[in-house]
VMD Tcl script that draws the C-alpha trace (Angstrom):
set ca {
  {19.04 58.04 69.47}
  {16.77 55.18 67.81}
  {14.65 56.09 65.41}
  {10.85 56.32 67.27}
  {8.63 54.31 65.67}
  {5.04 54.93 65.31}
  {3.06 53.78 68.20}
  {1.27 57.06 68.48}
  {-2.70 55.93 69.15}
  {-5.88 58.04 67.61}
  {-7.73 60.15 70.35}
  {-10.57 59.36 71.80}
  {-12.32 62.29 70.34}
  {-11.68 61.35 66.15}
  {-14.81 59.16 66.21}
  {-17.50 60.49 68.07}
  {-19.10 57.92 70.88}
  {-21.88 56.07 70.34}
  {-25.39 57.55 72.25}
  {-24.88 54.04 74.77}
  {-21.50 55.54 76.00}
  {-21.45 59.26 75.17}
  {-23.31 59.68 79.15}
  {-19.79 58.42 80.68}
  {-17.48 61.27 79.42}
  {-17.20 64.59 79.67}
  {-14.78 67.06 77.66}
  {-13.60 63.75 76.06}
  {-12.65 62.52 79.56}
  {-14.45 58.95 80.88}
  {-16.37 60.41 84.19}
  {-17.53 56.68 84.85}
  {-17.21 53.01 84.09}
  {-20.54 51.60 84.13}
  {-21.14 48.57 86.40}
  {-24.40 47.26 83.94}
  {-22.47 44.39 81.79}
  {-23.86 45.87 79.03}
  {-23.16 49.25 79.33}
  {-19.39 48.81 80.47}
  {-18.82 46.56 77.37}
  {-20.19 48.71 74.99}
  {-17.88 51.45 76.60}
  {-14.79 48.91 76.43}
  {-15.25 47.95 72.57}
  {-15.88 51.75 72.05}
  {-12.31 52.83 73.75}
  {-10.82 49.68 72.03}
  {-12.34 50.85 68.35}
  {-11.08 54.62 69.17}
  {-7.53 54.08 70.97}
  {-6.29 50.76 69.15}
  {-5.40 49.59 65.61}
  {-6.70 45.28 64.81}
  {-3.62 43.45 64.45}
  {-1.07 45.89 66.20}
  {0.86 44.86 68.93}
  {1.12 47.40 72.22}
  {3.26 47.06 74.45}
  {2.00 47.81 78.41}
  {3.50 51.24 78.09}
  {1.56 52.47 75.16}
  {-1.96 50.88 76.05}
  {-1.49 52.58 79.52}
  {-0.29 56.03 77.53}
  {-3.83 55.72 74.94}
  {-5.96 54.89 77.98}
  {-4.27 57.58 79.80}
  {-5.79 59.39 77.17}
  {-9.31 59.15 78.68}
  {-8.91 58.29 82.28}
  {-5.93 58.28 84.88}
  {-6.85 54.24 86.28}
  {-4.75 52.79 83.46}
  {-4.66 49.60 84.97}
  {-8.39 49.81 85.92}
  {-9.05 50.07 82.50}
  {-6.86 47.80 80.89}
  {-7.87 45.10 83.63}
  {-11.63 45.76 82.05}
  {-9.94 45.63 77.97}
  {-8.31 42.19 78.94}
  {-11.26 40.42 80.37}
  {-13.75 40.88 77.94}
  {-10.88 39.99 75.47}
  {-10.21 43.25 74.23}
  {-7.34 43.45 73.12}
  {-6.00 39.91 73.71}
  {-2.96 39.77 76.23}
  {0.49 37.39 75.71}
  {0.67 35.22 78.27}
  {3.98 36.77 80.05}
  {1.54 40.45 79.93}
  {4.01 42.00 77.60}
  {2.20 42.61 74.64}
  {-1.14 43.50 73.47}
  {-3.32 43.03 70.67}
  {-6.55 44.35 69.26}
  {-8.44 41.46 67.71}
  {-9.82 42.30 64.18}
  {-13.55 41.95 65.00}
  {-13.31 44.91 66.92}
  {-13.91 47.21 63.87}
}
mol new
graphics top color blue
foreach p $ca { graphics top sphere $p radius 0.5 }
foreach p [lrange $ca 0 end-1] q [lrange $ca 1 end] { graphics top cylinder $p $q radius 0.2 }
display resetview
């Protein structure tokens, strides 16, 4: 069996969410993604500060498995994380990557 390495993300819940997006969950779950520009990014850099390392690579699997975390449209989400750049995506969608200005 290969040794499992540590992809393991932090939940959603170890840094508590910012008044702008604390109105979109509820029991730590996201209820809504906000269709004001504004609002929806300052929920997407929130779940890419509290589910995602700078600098570590994800592959498809585990960004689905930490956005799973908060909300069952995995590819909803991660659709929203790529376009406004976070994280950045490879170009053949295999691997992910938090940029450091995210922190």
């Amino acid at each position: 069996m290969p040794q499992e390495t540590e992809h393991r993300t932090r939940a959603p819940h170890t840094a508590p969410a910012p008044d702008a997006v604390r109105r979109f969950f509820t029991d730590g779950r996201l209820t809504a993604v906000p269709r004001r520009p504004a609002a929806r990014e300052a929920l997407l850099a929130h779940l890419a500060h509290t589910l995602f390392q700078p600098g570590r690579a994800y592959t498809e699997p585990e960004v689905n498995d930490a956005l799973r975390t908060v909300h069952e449209d995995t590819s909803a989400l991660r659709r929203h994380l790529v376009t406004s750049g976070l994280p950045a995506r490879t170009r053949d969608g295999r691997t992910y990557r938090l940029a450091a200005a995210v922190r």
